[in-house]
Structure formats: structure tokens, C-alpha cells
ZAKE-338134 format. One line per field, with one value per residue (C-alpha): residue number from 1; x, y, z. Coordinates in pm, whole numbers. Layout:
N
i = c(NUM, ...)
east = c(X, ...)
north = c(Y, ...)
up = c(Z, ...)
***
This chain:
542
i = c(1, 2, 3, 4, 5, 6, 7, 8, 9, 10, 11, 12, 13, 14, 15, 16, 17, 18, 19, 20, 21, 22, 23, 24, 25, 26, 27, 28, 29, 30, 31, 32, 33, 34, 35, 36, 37, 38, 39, 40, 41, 42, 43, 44, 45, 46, 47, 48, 49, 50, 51, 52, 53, 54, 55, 56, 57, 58, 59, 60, 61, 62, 63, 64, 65, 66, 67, 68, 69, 70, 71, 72, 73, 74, 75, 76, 77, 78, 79, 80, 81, 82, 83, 84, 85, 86, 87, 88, 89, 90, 91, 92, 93, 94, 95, 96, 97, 98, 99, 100, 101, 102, 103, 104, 105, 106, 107, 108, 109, 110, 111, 112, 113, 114, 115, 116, 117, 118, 119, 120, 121, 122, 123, 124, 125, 126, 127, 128, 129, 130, 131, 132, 133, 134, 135, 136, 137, 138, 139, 140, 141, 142, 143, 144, 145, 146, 147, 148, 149, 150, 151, 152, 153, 154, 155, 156, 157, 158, 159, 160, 161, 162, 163, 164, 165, 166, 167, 168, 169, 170, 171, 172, 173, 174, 175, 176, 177, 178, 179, 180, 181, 182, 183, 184, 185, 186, 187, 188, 189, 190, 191, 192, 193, 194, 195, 196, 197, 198, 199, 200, 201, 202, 203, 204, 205, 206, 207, 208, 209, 210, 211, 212, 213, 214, 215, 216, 217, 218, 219, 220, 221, 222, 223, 224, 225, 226, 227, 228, 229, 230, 231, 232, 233, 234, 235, 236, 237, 238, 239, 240, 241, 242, 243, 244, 245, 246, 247, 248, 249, 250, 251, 252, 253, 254, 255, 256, 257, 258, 259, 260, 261, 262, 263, 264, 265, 266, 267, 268, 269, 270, 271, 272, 273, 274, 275, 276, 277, 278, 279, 280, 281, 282, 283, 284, 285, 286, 287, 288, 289, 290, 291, 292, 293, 294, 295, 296, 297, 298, 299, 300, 301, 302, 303, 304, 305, 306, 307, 308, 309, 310, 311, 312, 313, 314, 315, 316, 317, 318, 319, 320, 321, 322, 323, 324, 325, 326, 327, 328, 329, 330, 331, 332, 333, 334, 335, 336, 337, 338, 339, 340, 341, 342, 343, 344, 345, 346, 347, 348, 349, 350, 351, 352, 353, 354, 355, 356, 357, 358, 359, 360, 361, 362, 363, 364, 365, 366, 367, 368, 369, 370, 371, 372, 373, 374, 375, 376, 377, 378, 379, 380, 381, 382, 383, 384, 385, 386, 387, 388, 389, 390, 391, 392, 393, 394, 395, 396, 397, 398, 399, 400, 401, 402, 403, 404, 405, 406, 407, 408, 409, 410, 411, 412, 413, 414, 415, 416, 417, 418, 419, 420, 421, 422, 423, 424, 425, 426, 427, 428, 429, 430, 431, 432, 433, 434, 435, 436, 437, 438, 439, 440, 441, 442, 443, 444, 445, 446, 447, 448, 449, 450, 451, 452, 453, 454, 455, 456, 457, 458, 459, 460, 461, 462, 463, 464, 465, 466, 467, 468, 469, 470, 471, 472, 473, 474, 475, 476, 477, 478, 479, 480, 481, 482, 483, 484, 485, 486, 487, 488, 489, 490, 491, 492, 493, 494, 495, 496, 497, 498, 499, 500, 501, 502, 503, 504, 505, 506, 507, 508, 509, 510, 511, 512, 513, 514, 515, 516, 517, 518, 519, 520, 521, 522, 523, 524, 525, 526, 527, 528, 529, 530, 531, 532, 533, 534, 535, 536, 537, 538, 539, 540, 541, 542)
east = c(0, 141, 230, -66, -403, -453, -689, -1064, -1359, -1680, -1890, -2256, -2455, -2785, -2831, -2967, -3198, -3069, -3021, -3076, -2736, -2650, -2728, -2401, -2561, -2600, -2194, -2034, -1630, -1591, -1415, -1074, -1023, -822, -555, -472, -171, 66, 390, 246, 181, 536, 742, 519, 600, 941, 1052, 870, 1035, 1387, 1663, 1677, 1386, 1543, 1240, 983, 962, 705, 854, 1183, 1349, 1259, 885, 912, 1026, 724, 507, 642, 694, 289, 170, 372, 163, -177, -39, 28, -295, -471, -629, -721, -523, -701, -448, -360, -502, -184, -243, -582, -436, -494, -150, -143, -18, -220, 45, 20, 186, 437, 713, 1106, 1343, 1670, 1999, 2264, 2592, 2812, 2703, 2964, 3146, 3472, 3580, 3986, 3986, 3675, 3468, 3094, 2933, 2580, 2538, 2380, 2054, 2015, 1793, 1653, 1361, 1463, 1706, 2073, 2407, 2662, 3051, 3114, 3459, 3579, 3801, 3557, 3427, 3323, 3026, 2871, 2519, 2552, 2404, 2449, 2284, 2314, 2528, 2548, 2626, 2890, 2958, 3013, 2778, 3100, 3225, 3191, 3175, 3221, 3289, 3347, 3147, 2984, 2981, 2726, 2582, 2199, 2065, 1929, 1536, 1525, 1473, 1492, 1314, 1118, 1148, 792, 685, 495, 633, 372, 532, 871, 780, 590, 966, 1151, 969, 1027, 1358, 1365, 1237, 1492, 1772, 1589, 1615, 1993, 2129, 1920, 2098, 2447, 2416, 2329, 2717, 2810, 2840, 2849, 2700, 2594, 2665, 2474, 2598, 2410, 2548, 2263, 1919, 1656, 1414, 1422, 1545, 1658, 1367, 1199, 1460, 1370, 1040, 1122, 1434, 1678, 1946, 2122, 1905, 1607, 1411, 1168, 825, 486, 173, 95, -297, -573, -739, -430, -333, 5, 128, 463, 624, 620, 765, 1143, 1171, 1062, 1421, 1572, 1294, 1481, 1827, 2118, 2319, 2238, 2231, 2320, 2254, 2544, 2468, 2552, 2895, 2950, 2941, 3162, 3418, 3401, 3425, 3789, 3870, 3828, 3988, 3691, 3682, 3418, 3314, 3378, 3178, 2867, 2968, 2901, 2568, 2425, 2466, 2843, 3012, 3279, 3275, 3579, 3825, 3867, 4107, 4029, 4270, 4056, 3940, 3626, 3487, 3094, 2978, 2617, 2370, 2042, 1786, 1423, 1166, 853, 736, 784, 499, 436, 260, -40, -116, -478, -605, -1004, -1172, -1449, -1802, -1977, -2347, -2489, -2620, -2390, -2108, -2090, -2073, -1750, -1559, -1207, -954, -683, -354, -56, 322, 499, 706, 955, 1290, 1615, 1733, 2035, 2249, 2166, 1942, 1670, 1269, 1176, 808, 768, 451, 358, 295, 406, 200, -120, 26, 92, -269, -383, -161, -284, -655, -595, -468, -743, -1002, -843, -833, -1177, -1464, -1708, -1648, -1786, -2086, -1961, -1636, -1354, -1114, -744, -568, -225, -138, 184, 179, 6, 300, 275, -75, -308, -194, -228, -624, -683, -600, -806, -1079, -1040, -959, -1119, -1075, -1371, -1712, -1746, -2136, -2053, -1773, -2007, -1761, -1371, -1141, -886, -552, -258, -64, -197, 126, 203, 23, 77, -145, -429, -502, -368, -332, -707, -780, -834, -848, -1129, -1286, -1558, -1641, -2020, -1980, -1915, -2168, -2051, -2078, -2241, -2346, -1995, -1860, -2139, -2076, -1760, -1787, -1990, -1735, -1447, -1659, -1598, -1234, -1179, -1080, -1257, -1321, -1114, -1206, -944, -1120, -815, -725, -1052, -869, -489, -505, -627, -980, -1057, -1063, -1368, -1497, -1526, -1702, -1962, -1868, -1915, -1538, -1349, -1005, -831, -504, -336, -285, 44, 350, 715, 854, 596, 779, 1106, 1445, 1318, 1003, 1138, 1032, 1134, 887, 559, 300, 252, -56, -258, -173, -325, -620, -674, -629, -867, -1139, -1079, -1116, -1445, -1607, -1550, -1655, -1977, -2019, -1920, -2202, -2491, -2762, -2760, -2480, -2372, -2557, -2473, -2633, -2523, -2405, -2489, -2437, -2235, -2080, -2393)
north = c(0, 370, 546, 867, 881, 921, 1216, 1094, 1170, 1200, 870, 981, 563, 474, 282, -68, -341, -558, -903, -1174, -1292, -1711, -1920, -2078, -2376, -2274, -2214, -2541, -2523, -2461, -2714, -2629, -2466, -2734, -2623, -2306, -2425, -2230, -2370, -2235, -1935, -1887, -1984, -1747, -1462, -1581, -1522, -1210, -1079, -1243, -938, -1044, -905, -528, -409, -420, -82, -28, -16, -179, -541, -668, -573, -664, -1053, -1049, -963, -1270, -1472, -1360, -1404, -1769, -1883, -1827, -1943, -2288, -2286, -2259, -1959, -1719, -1379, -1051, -776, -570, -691, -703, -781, -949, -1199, -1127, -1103, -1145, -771, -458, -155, 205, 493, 610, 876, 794, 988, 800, 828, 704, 496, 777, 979, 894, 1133, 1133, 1319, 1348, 927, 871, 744, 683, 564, 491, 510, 869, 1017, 1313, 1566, 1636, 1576, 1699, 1557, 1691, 1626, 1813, 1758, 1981, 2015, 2233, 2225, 2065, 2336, 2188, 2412, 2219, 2269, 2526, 2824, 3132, 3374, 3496, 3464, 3069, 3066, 2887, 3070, 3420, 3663, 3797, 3496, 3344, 3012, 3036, 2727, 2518, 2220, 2242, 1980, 2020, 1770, 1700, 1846, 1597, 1646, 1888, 1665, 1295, 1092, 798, 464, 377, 636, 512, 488, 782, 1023, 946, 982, 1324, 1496, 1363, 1501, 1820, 1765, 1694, 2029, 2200, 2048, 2262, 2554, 2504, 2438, 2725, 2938, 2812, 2801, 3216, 3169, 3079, 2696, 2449, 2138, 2071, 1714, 1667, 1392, 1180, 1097, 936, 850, 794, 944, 770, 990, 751, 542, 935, 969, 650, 778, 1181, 1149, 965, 737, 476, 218, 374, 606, 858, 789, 974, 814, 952, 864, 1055, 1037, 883, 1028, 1251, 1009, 1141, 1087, 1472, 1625, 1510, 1771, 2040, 2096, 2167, 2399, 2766, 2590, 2526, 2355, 2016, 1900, 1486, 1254, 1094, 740, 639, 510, 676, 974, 864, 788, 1142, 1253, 1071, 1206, 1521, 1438, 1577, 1497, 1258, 1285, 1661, 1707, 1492, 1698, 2027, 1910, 1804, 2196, 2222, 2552, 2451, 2323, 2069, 2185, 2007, 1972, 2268, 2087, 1840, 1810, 1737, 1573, 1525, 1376, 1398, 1261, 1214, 1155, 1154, 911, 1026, 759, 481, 185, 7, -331, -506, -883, -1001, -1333, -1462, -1788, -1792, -1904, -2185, -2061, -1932, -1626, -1534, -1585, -1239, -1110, -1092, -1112, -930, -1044, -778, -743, -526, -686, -362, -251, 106, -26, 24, 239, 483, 282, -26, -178, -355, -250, -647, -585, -971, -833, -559, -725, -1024, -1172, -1030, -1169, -1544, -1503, -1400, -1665, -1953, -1841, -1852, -2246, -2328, -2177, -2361, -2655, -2688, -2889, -2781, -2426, -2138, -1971, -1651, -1544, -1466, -1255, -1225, -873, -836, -449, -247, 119, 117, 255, 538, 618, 331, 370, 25, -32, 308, 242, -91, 66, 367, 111, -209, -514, -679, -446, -243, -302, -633, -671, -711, -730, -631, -896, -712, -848, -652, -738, -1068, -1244, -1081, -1026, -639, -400, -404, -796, -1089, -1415, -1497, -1181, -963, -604, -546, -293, -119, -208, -247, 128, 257, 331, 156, -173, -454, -801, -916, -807, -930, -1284, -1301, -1244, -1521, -1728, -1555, -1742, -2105, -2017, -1965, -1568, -1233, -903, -569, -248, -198, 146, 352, 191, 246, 474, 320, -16, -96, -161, 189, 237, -22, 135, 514, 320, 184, -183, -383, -418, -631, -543, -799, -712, -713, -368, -226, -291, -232, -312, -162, 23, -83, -258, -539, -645, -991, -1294, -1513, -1299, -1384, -1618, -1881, -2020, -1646, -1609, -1917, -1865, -1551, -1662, -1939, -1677, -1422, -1765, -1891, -1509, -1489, -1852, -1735, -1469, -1648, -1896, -1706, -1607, -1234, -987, -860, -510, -222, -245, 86, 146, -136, -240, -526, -769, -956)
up = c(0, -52, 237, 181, 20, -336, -408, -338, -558, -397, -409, -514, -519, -452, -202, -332, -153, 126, 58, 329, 486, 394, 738, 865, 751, 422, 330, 218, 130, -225, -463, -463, -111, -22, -244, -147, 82, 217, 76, -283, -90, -1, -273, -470, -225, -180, -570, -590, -293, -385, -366, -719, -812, -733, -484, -849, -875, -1114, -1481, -1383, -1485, -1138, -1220, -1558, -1406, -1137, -1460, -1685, -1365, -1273, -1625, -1681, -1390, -1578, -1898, -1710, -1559, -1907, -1789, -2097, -2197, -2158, -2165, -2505, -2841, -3063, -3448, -3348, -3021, -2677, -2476, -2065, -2035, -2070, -2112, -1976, -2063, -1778, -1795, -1649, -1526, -1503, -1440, -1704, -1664, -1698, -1396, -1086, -842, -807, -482, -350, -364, -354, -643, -604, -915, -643, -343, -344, -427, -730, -569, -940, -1165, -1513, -1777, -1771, -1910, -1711, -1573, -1224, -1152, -846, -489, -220, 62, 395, 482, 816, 838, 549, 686, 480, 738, 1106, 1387, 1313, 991, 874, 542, 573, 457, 230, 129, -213, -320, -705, -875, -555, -447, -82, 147, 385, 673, 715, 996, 1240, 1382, 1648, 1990, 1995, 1739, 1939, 1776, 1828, 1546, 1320, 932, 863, 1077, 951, 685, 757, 924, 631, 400, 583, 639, 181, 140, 406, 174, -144, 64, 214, -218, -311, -42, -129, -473, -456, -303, -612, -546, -833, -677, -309, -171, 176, 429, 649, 993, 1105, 963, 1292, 1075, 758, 495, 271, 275, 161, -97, -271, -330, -375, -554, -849, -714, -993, -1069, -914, -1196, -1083, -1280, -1354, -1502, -1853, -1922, -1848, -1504, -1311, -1019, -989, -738, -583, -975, -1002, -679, -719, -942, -651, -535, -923, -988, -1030, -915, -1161, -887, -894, -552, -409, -28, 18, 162, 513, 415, 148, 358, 622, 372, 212, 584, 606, 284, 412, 758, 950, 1297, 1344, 1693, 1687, 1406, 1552, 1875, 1662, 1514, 1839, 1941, 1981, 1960, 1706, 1361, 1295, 1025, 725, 427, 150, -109, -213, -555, -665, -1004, -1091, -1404, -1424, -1709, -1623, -1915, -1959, -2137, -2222, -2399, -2121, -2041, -1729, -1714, -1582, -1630, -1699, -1731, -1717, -1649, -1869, -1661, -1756, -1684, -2039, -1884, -1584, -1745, -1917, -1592, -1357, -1051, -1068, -812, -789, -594, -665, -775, -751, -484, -433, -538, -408, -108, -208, 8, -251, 7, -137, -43, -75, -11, 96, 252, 96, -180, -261, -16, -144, -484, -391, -241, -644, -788, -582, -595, -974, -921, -734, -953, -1276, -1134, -941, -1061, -1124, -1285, -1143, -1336, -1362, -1523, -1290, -1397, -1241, -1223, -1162, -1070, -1125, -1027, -710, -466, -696, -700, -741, -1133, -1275, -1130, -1236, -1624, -1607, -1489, -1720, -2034, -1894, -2103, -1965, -1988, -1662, -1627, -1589, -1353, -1064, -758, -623, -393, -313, -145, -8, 285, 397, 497, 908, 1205, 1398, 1586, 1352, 1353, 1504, 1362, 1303, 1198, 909, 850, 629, 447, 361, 730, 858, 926, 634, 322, 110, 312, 74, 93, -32, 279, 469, 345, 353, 738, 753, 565, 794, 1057, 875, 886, 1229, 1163, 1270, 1118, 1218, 1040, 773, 674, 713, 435, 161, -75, -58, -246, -593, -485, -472, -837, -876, -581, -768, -1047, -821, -811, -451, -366, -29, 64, 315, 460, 834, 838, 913, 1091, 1185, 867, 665, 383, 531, 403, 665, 504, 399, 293, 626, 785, 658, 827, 602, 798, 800, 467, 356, 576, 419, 75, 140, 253, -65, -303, -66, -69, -508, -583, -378, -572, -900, -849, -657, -897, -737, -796, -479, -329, -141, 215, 399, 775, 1004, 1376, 1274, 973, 950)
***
């Protein structure tokens, strides 16, 4: 799931008539249940999440591999193609347009003896070809103004590159905040660094390379999303109706600046620190509100090849297979199940964002409710349709161009299962529960969810309001066009968005209990002679 909310649209539905809720009695274990097993489950999850795979960041090889890996698995399964039409044949992908921003091979910094060719973040958005060559100034926190400053106000810094440390969070930052609010004081902390090059560059500086001591807040995890590193493109959706996503704001900090500005990794800064024989523990003395900033060498020479290039004409990927229904009538009609292979990529410091959980355990639970469906007899009655998503880290992009350019009529998809994050357990639901939503209290509860709380029931697992949650996963987009949609997922947890969401991690077990009630709630729908109906607020899931 992305970190914020994309922006909402204003659901205007009808409500529709109640239908009566299935007696316990009444649900019977679907054929094929029994296959959903969670060693499928996990070597599924554990390919996608593989440090192979690069962190799939939408549009790269790693997502490209999830996509043939994904689509490979439906191919086997016999299951039929319902992406892009090419020369008259269906193919498993569906294409959108998406723009990239990448850095090429020949950028690297070459500073004293040190040569980084990654390991640092481009705080840039725009193409440029450009070689920087200037004596290194150590600036400290590179204040230009005031009695602190450590530039004077009548000193000039023409053609030299600053070297400036990131200034730590005022006060301690508690460990037990929550990713969001990391999140929230790096993203101040991004645009401090646009205002600190902006500032030094009016000195006449030719580049600006910022160091990190210490990262309590996250900043690199920020910079993954907000900024180029190599290897990690910045990307913008390029078809009407998609949200901007965060692909636009890395350019915020180049806007009006000709001094291209860098983060320095972790190490990478500590070895430009020796390189520059700065004092370590004076200079972390200094930042922590010391009186004296440490010297450092002023001899050192500085080289910065930079070539950063710009495709407009870029495509992302979904994958789309159907099951075609069996019933002459009800199978025009569909069921979509959805979940999202992308992930964010690569850290600056070349640490990968795995996403074993976020989602590659929401797409083991697609790929093995695809094997069970195939292989179930009898069919179901209604077509069920299996959609792979890129693009929604970014802004929910991939759901959004299905939905905008469905291959499947939209009048007759009749309902949403949604997975995303099935594989832990954390503060929002233990290991027999689910976080689920649109809950009983909100509008746009419908007899989908209804059921499937009565199938929940058959599992052994309990319902948790997942409504936080109602805008940032793909079923949102089905939502907006008025189509009954169920999101399962466990809600977040410590290593949400983190380097440490791995594969060893996940819950084998809840994922395949969850998996097993997403397949149960769709083959209902798939066979029931009723589409599913919007029901309103209630006082509880039934």
C-alpha cells in the first residue's frame, strides 16, 4: 500500500436493496479450497520478494520478471489472456503509458579518492548532461545567514562544491513512530535540503553534496520515493485520469536551481568525511549543538559527471487473465480479483525494499486463488477474472488504467477482492484476523462483505475495520465506479515500507487462511444467482 491517500472523488450511489445474509448452515467449502496451501503461498511470495527481483519498482526489470513470472503462472494454468489486443491476439499484459526519469551509466562522483558511481541520491527531476569540476568546501550545516552561519555573509563560493551535513530532527526521534510520521519529518527535512542548495548556490556553489550521519528518521527510505538514485528512476503516469502520485515532486528541489544537488549514503558519507579528515566525533559533537565546527582539508578536488535523461514515452505493465463461466447467462458477468506486484525499489544505500509483505504476499494469495479456480470442478458460473497491478506505490496507477480502459465491460464486472498485505500479524489484527474494508460502518458496506464475514466465521478468523485503508489499495478504483469491492489485509506494521520487510517474515498459515477466505467469498459470488448489493451502515458484519 502507498504510504498517503490518493486524491478521493466524492462517491454519489444509490443505495440498493438488502439481501438476506447465507445461514451458517448454508456455506459449504468450495471445490478447490483445499488447495490453497501455504507452501504455494510462499514460494510465490518468496521469488517475488527475492533481492533479485530489485524491490519491483514499477517499470523496472525486477517488475518486468514479477510480470512474466505472474503471467507464466496463468499461462500454465490454461487460464485465458485478456491484456492488449496485438495484431488481433490477446496477450497477458495490458500496457500504460508512464514517464522515467533516469539516471545514465556515466554519472559517478569522483571526490579526492573517492569514487561513487551509487550510493547517493540526485535531488533532481529533469534531464541533464553536465561535468562539475571544483576544490571541495566543507560548509557544516551550510548556513548562509546569522550569527550561526557557517559561510560568511561575504564569502563566495564560485565554482566550488559544498559539502554540507543534514541536519538531524530537532529533539529525539522515538522509535515507536509510526512509518507515517517518519515519513511526515523527512519530507520536511527533503524540502529544508531545497532551501539550504538554493541558499548556497546564490554563493556561487556548483554542486551541493549533503551527508548523512545518522538516519533515525528515515530519509533515505523518503529519498527513494522523492528522488533519483542509480538504478532507481523517478516515474509519472501519462494517461488521463491517473493520479500525480509522488512521480512529479522530485523535481521540486531543481525547480529555479542550476546547482544540482546529491545525499550521500551512510557510508559513502563517512568515507568522504575521512577524505576530508573531518573529525568525526567533533563534528557529531558540533551538530548536536556544539560551539565549534571541525576543520577540514580545503585541497581536495572534486569531479561530478552527471547525465540524467528523460523518457517520455515509457509503459508500465499489468497482467490479466479470465476464467471464462460456464453458466450461459452469468457468465458475461464478472468477478475481478486484484492485488498489486509492484514494490519502491532500491534504497540509495543499494538496500533492497523487498516488499515480501507488501505485496508479494497479497500476490501469492492472487496466484494460488488462480490455481485453485483452474483446477476446481465444477467451474464457477460466472467469469472470474485475475488482475495483476503495477503502479500502485505510486498512486493506485495500474487499477486506475483498467478501470479507465477495462478489457472486460465495466457493467458487468459485478464485484472487487482485493488483497494486499496478507502475509504478518501487527497492531491491527492478530493471527485470526483480518483487517477489512468497507467495514459495517461505512456506506458503502455490501453483501460481499457481509458474506464473507460469515465465511471468515468457517475459517476460524474475525473481522477488524481496515477502513483507514478504503482509498490506498487498488480496490478503490472499482470502488469510484460503483462496483461492490473487499479489501483484506493485516494492516500495518514495523517493517511496513522498510528494508526489513522480507520474505522469512511472513505467516505462512494467515496467509493461507486468508487466501482461502478471498477464493471462498468470489466462488460465492461467481455462483450465486444475485450480484452482490450495497447495504449501507450497520451495527455489525452480519
Amino acid at each position: 500500500m502507498p504510504r498517503f491517500l490518493p486524491i478521493s472523488l466524492v462517491l454519489l450511489l444509490a443505495a440498493l436493496p438488502a439481501q438476506t445474509a447465507p445461514a451458517e448452515g448454508e456455506l459449504q467449502p468450495p471445490p478447490g479450497l483445499e488447495r490453497i496451501l501455504r507452501d504455494e503461498l510462499l514460494a510465490h511470495a518468496a521469488f517475488l520478494a527475492d533481492d533479485a527481483r530489485g524491490g519491483r519498482l514499477t517499470g523496472s526489470p525486477g517488475q518486468q520478471e514479477a510480470a512474466a513470472y505472474i503471467a507464466g503462472h496463468f499461462a500454465s494454468l490454461g487460464l485465458e489472456p485478456l491484456g492488449d489486443e496485438v495484431d488481433g491476439q490477446r496477450s497477458f499484459l495490458q500496457h500504460y503509458g508512464v514517464t522515467r526519469t533516469h539516471v545514465l551509466p556515466a554519472t559517478s562522483l569522483r571526490l579526492g579518492g573517492v569514487t561513487l558511481a551509487d550510493g547517493f541520491a540526485i535531488l533532481a527531476g529533469k534531464p541533464i548532461d553536465t561535468v562539475i569540476e571544483g576544490k571541495l568546501r566543507f560548509c557544516g550545516l551550510g548556513r548562509t545567514r546569522g550569527s550561526l552561519a557557517e559561510v560568511a555573509e561575504a564569502e563566495r563560493l564560485d565554482g566550488r562544491i559544498a559539502v554540507v551535513v543534514v541536519r538531524p530532527p530537532r529533539g529525539r526521534v522515538d522509535r515507536a513512530l509510526t512509518v507515517e510520521q517518519k515519513f511526515g519529518l523527512s519530507f520536511r527535512s527533503f524540502g529544508q535540503l531545497g532551501q539550504t542548495t538554493q541558499a548556497l548556490e546564490k554563493k556561487g556553489a556548483a554542486a551541493v553534496l549533503f551527508l548523512l550521519l545518522a538516519d533515525p528518521m528515515g530519509l533515505s527510505d523518503v529519498l527513494n520515493t522523492l528522488a533519483l538514485s542509480p538504478g532507481k528512476d523517478l516515474l509519472a503516469a501519462r494517461f488521463e485520469g491517473a493520479s500525480p502520485g509522488f512521480g512529479g515532486l522530485g523535481g521540486m528541489l531543481a525547480k529555479g536551481s542550476g546547482a544540482p544537488s546529491f545525499v550521500l549514503s551512510m557510508d559513502a558519507s563517512a568515507r568522504l568525511l575521512d577524505e576530508l579528515a573531518v573529525d568525526r566525533a567533533a563534528l557529531e559533537a558540533f551538530v548536536a549543538g556544539g560551539d565549534e565546527l571541525p576543520t577540514a582539508r580545503a585541497d581536495v578536488d572534486g569531479r561530478i559527471a552527471l547525465a540524467v535523461a528523460h523518457d517520455a514515452e515509457a509503459t508500465a505493465s499489468n497482467v490479466v487473465a479470465v476464467l471464462r463461466g460456464v453458466d450461459p447467462t452469468l457468465a458475461a458477468e464478472a468477478i475481478v480479483y486484484s492485488a498489486h506486484m509492484d514494490h519502491v525499489g532500491r534504497r540509495l544505500d543499494g538496500e533492497v525494499f523487498n516488499g515480501a509483505d507488501d505485496n508479494a504476499s497479497g500476490s501469492a494469495g492472487l496466484l494460488a486463488i488462480a490455481t485453485a479456480f483452474a483446477k476446481a470442478t465444477p467451474k464457477p458460473r460466472r467469469s472470474v477474472i485475475f488482475l495483476s497491478v503495477s503502479g500502485e506505490e505510486l498512486g493506485l496507477w495500474g487499477s486506475a488504467f483498467f478501470a479507465e480502459q477495462p478489457t472486460w465491460p465495466l457493467d458487468r464486472i459485478v464485484a472487487n477482492v482485493n488483497t494486499d498485505m496478507i502475509g504478518r500479524s501487527g497492531p491491527e489484527s492478530g493471527p485470526h484476523e483480518v483487517a477489512v474494508t468497507p467495514s459495517h460502518l461505512h456506506t458503502m458496506y455490501s453483501t460481499l462483505v457481509r458474506d464473507a464475514a460469515a465465511i471468515a466465521g468457517r475459517l476460524d478468523m474475525a473481522f477488524t475495520s481496515g477502513d483507514k485503508y478504503y482509498e490506498r489499495s487498488d480496490h478503490y478504483n472499482f470502488a469510484k465506479k460503483g462496483i461492490p469491492v473487499v479489501f483484506f489485509c493485516n494492516g500495518e506494521h514495523e517493517d511496513y515500507h522498510q528494508v526489513t520487510d522480507h520474505a522469512d517474515k511472513l505467516d505462512g498459515d494467515k496467509m493461507q487462511r486468508i487466501a482461502r477466505l478471498a477464493y471462498w467469498t468470489g466462488w460465492s459470488v461467481a455462483n450465486a444467482e444475485e450480484a452482490p448489493r450495497r447495504l449501507g451502515r450497520r451495527e455489525g458484519w452480519r
